[in-house]
N, C-alpha and C positions, 0 to 999 in steps of 0.2 A: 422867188423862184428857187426849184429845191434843184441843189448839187450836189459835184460827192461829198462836200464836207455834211451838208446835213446828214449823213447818212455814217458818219463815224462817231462811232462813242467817244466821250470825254476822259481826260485823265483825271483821275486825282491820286496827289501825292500826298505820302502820306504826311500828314502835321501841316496841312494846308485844303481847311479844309472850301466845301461850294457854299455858295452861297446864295439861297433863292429867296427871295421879297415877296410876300402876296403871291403864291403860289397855288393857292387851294385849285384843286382838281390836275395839278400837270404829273404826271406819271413817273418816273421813277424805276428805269430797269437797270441791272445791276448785270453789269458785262462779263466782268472777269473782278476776281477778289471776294473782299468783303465791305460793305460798308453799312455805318451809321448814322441813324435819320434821325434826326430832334427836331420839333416842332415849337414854335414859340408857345407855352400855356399847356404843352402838350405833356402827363407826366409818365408817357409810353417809350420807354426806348426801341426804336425798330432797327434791327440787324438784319440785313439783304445777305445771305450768298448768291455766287453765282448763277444766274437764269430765275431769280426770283424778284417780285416788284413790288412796289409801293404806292399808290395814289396820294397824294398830300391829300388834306383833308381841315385843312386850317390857313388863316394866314398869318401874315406877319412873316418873322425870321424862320428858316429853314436852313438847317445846317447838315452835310450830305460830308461824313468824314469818312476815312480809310482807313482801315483797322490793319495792322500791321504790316500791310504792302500797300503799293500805289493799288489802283483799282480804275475799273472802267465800268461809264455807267451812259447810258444812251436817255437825253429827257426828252418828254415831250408835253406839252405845253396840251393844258386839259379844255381850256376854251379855241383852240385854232384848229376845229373841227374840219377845214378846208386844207392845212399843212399833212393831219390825220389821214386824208381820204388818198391825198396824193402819196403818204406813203407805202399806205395798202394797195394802192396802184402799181408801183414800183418794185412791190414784193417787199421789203424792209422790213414792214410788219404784218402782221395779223390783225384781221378784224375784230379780233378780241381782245388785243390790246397790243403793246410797243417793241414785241417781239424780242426779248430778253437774249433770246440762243442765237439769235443770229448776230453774231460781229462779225 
């Protein structure tokens, strides 16, 4: 069942970073700041600012760090197509994807 918390971006501080396991396809929007995405195997460094996203695209280890400030990043999980619909219900997000601008 979705509530306010589903609906509030994550922190991350910085020098602590997230950590996702087998992630392939969950999304990746970047709230406020900046942060960095490494992929296990992956040899792409991907840098997010503000209102811009990411789709994992591998699995294994995924590490989502902060680059000089905390940072806030809203996820959403690429196979829970059912969590997705209900948030495009709720306005949260867009049907084109996790809705970066809006926190």
């Amino acid at each position: 069942m979705l509530n306010d918390i589903t609906f509030l971006p994550t922190r991350i501080a910085t020098g602590q970073p997230m950590r996702i396991v087998d992630g392939t396809g969950t999304e990746i929007c970047n709230v406020e700041g900046a942060v960095w995405i490494t992929q296990a195997g992956d040899p792409r460094d991907i840098v997010l600012a503000a209102g811009e996203r990411f789709r994992l695209d591998r699995g294994g280890l995924t590490l989502v760090v902060a680059l000089d400030h905390p940072a806030k990043v809203r996820i959403l999980p690429g196979d829970d197509r059912a969590m997705f619909e209900q948030l495009v219900v709720a306005g949260v997000v867009g049907a084109e994807g996790c809705g970066c601008a809006a926190a």
